[in-house]
N, C-alpha and C positions, 0 to 999 in steps of 0.2 A: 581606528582612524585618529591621526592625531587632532589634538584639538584646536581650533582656530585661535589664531591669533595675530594684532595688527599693529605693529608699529606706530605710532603719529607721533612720537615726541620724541625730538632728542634728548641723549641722555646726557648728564653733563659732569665732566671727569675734574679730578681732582690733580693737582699735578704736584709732587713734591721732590723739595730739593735735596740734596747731598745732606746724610745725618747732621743735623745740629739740634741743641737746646734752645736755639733764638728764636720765639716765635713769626720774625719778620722773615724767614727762609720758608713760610709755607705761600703758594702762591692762592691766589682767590680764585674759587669758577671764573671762566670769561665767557659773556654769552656769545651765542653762534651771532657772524656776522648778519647783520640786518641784507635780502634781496628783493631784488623785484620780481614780478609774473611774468614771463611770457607765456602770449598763444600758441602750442603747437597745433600741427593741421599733419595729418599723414592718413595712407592711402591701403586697406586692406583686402587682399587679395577676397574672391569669392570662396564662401566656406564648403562649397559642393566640392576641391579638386580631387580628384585622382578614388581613392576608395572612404572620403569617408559619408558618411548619410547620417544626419542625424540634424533635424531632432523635430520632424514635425510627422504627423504619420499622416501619409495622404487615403490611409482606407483600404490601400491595392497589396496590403505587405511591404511593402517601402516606405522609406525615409527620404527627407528632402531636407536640405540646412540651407539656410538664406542669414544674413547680417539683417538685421530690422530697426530701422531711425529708434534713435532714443535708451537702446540697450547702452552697456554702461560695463564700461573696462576698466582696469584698474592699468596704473604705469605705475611701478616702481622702479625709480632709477638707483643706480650704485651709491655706494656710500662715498660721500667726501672726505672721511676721516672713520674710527671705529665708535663715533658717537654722532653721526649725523645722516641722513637721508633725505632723499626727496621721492614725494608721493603723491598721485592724479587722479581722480576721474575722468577717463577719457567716454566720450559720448559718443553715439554714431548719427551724424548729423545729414546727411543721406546716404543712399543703394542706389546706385546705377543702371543699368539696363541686363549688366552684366554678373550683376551681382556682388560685384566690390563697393566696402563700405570705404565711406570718408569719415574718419573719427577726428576731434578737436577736443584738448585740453588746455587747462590752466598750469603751468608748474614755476617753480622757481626758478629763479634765472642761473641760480647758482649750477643746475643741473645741465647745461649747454657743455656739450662735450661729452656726455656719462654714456654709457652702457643703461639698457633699460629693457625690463621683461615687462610683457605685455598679458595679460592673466584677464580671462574671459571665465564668465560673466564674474562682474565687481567682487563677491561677497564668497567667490571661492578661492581666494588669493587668502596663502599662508604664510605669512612673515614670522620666519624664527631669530632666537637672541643672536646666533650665530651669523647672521648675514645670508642663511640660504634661503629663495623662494620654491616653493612648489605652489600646490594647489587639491584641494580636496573635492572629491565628488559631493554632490547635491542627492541625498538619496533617497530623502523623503517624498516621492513623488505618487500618484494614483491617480484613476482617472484620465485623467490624457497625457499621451506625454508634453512635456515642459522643458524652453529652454534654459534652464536652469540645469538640465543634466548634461549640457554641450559644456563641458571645462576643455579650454586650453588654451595653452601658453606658447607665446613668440618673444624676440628677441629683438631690440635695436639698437639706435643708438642715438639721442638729441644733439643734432649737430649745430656748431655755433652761431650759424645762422638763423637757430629757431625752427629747426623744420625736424623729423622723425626718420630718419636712417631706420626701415624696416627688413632687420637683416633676416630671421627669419619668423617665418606668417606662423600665426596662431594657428598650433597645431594640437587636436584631439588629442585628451592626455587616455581619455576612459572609454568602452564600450557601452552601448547603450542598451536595456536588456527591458524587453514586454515580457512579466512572469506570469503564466495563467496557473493557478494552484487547483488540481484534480484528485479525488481519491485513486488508488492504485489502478485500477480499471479504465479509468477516465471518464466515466458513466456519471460522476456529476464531480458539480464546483466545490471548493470550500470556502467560504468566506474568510480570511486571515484577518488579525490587528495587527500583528507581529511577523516580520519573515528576515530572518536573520541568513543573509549568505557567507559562509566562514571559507576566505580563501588562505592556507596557512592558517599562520597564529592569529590571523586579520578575521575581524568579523565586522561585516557591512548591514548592521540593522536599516531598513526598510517600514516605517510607520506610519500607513495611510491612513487619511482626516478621519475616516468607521473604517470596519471591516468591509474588506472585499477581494476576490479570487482575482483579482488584477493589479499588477505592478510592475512599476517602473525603476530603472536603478541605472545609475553609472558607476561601473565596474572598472577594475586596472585590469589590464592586460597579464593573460596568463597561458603560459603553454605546457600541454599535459601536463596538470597538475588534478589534483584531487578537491573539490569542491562539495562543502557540505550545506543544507538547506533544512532550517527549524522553524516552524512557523507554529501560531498561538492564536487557536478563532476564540470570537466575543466569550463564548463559551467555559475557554479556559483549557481547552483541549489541545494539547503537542503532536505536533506529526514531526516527520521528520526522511529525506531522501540525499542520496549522495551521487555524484557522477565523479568517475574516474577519467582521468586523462583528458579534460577538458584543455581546451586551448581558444581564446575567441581576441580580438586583438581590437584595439583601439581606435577611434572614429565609428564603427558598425555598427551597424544596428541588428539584434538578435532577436528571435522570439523561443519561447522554450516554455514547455508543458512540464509543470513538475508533477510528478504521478505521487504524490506522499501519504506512506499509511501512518495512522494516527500510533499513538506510542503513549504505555504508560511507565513512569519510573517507579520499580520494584523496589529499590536501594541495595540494589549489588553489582550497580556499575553498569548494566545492561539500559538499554531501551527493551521494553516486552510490547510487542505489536500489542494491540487492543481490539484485533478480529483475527480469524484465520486466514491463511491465504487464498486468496479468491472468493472471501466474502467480505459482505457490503458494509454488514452492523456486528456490531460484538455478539449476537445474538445465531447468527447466520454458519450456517456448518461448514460452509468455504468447498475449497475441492481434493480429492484424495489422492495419493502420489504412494507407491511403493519406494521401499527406501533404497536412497539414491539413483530416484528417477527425477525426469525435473518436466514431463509428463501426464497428463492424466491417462488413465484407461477404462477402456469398456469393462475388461474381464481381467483379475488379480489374479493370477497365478503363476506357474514356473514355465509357462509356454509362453507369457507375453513380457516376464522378467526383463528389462532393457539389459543388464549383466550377464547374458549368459552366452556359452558357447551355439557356436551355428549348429545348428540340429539335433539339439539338446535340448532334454526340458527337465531335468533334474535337478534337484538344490545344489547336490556335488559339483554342477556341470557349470556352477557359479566362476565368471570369469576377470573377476575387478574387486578388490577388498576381500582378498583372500589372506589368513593367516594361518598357521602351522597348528592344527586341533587334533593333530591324532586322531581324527575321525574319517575326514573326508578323502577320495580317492579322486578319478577322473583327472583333469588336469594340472589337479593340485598339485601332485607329487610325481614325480618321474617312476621308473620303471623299478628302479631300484628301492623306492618307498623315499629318497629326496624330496623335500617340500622345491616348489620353484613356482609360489605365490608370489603376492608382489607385497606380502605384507603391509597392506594398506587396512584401517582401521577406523579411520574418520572423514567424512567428509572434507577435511581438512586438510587431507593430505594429497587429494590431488585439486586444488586450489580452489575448493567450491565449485567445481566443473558441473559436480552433480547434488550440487545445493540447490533444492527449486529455490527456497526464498531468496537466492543470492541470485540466482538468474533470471526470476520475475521481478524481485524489488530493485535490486543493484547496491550499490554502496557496501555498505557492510551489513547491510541482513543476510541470515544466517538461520539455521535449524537451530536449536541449543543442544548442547551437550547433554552427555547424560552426568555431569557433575553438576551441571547449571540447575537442572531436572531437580537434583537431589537438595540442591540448596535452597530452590523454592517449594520442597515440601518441609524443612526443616520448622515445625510445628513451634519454636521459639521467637521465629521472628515473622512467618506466617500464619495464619487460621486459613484453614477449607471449609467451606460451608455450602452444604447442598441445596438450591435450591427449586423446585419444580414450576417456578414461575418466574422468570426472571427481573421481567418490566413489570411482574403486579396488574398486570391489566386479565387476567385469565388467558394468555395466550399462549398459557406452557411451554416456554422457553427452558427448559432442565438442563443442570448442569451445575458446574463449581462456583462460587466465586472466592479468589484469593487476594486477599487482604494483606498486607505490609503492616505487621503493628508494633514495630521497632522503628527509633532514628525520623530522619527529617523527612521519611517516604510513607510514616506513620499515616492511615487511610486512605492509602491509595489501593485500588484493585483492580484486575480482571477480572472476566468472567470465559470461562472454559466448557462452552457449549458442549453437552453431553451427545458429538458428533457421529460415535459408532465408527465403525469399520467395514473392509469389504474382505472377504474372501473370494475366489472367483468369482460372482457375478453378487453372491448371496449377502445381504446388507446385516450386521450385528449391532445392537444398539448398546456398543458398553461405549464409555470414556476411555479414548486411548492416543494417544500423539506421540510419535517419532520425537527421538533424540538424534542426535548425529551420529551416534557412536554404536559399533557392534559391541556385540556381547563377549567380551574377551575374557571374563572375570568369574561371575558368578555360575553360568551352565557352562560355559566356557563351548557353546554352540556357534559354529559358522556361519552356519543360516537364518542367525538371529541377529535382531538387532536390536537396542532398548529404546524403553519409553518409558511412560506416565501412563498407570492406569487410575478409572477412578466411578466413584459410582455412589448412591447414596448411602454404603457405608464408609465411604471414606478414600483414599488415595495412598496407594503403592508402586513401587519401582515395576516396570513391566518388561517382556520379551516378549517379539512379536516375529514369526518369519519374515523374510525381507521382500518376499513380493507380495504380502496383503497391502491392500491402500489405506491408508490411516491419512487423516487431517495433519496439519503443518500449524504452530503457533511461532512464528518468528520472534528471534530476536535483531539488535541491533550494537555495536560498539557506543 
């Protein structure tokens, strides 16, 4: 957001003659001619027309915008030269029946004649060195909305009669946005101090007076585009959710649930969730998915497989993420022994279709990879450490926690509940989690896919068939 800034003073220019050595060829500053004030008086359309709503919330899901005595606009008229200006408070000195305000200023007289933008409410008018005005959102808002988040700008013209030529009305520059902030489930609130929404290179921080899962913002107008959302409870804890192809347009009033799971930074460029997928606390075993399903199931095995051929229930009979292994038959390979897979290998490649955490979270969660896997068991810049009670309270919470103890991510950790796995119906209690990636490499098996295994002697690279149900620990871009 750029930063505010306001003109009031002319500046005052130097003016020099044709080179000479004579000091009497440099001319002296001349001050700006002395004016007098006139009154203007001019007449503002009602702020409800046509689609915009904003900015009082009547309780029913709507918005309503009315002018209200005593708000306070700003008139900055055109420049009379590249060092001088003239500049207002205009008031609104009554509303109508209709809703049109009457606004009255004080301005120079010198300003009779000029071109003049009209910039609501006073204190979001941005005057740059350049001569150009815009205007910035109000964003710090919580608790009820405020019209302070109503920015927008019209156009006139002070005609020399002293009166306001309003050519065009004060028009909604930003969107108006009630953000309720939920953990991924929606099953409770989070209190935020911080909620930063990044549209592009642009990021629109949000700082309500304490924490709380409610907020307010005026937003610029965007069509599909891609919209990221961070936010920072009392705590000190980051979550973090994205929407793709958002579009929402200026004047409106929006409301929008952000589902955000909390996030810790590892220091490898990653966001790493801070729970499993579909669960509540870092502690909690979340829910179990065979790989690349984005599904839960009653019963893990090759007969409830979502990849497989219709009436088939063999691993061969596998029909999505197939590669060339010299092993498999069925309709891997043609008649002749031709592979005619689709050669697909990751998640990845068919655009997170069958990523759950990219189809339950959205944005850019993600399964990790099995390089990702490998980097954070890399025992130089992480430590595993086992433990059989997580919270310390005797409530035997087992499982890993891994610590960062390299770089500026130095103690930061998860903790990798000791979830287990399913085989068809049958529960195993080892440490095990999906990667994204099949096994192309080391068994160089089809039916496999990797992970992380792990357990209280410690943590290894693992292969898992791809219709057991294992836990999901997302990641994030």
């Amino acid at each position: 957001m750029k930063t505010k800034k306001i003109l009031t003073m002319a500046a005052l220019a130097l003016t020099f003659a044709a080179c000479s050595n004579d000091d009497s060829d440099m001319t002296a500053p001349q001050p700006a001619e002395a004016h007098g004030m006139i009154t203007v008086t001019a007449k503002l359309a009602p702020k409800d027309v046509g689609t915009t709503r904003a900015v009082q919330d009547n309780g029913d899901n709507k918005i309503t915008a009315t002018w209200a005595v005593n708000e306070e606009l700003r008139i900055i008229a055109a420049k009379e030269s590249s060092s001088f200006e003239h500049e207002a408070t205009a008031t609104v000195t009554a509303v109508d029946g209709d809703g049109a305000a009457t606004i009255t200023f004080n301005i120079d007289d010198a300003a009779r004649g000029r071109k003049c933008f009209i910039i609501y409410p006073y204190d979001a008018a941005v005057t740059e060195t350049d001569g150009v005005y815009t205007a910035d959102p109000i964003t710090a808002q919580t608790g009820v909305l405020n019209t302070s988040l109503d920015v927008r700008i019209g156009a006139g013209t002070i005609q020399d009669n002293g009166t306001l030529d309003v050519i065009t009305q004060p028009a909604a520059q930003f969107a108006i946005f009630k953000f309720t902030v939920k953990n991924p489930d929606t099953s409770a609130t989070i209190n935020v101090k911080s909620l930063t929404v990044t549209i592009g290179s642009q990021d629109h921080v949000i700082t309500p007076a304490s924490a709380t899962s409610t907020l307010y913002a005026a937003l610029p107008a965007v069509s599909s585009q891609s919209v990221g959302f961070s936010a920072t409870d009392s705590d000190g804890k980051t979550y973090f959710c994205a929407k793709d192809g958002v579009t929402f347009s200026a004047g409106n009033y929006y409301q929008s649930t952000l589902r955000m799971p909390q996030y810790v930074l590892m220091g490898d460029g990653l966001k790493w969730a801070a729970c499993n997928l579909g669960a509540t606390n870092p502690w909690d075993y979340g829910e179990y998915y065979s790989w690349g399903a984005t599904a839960t199931q009653t019963i893990y095995d090759w007969d409830n497989y979502p990849h497989m051929q219709a009436g088939q229930s063999g691993w061969d009979y596998i029909n999505k993420y197939t590669f060339a292994d010299g092993q498999t038959r069925g309709i891997w390979y043609d008649g002749d022994g031709n592979f005619i897979g689709d050669n697909k290998t990751s998640l990845a490649d068919y655009d997170y279709a069958d990523d759950a955490a990219r189809q339950r979270w959205g944005g850019t969660w993600r399964v990790p990879t099995n390089d990702e896997w490998a980097a954070l068991r890399n025992t130089d810049n992480y430590s595993w450490v086992w433990t059989d009670d997580y919270l310390g309270d005797g409530s035997n919470h087992a499982g890993m926690v891994v610590t960062c103890v390299n770089g500026s991510c130095a103690g930061n950790s998860i903790f990798l509940p000791n979830a287990g796995y399913y085989q068809d119906a049958i529960f195993f209690h080892v440490g095990f989690y999906w990667s994204s990636s099949l096994d192309t490499g080391t068994n160089k098996m089809s039916d496999y896919a990797c992970g992380v295994q792990f357990d209280h002697n410690g943590v290894l690279q693992a292969f898992g068939s791809r219709c057991v149900g294992l836990p999901i620990r997302a990641v994030a871009e």
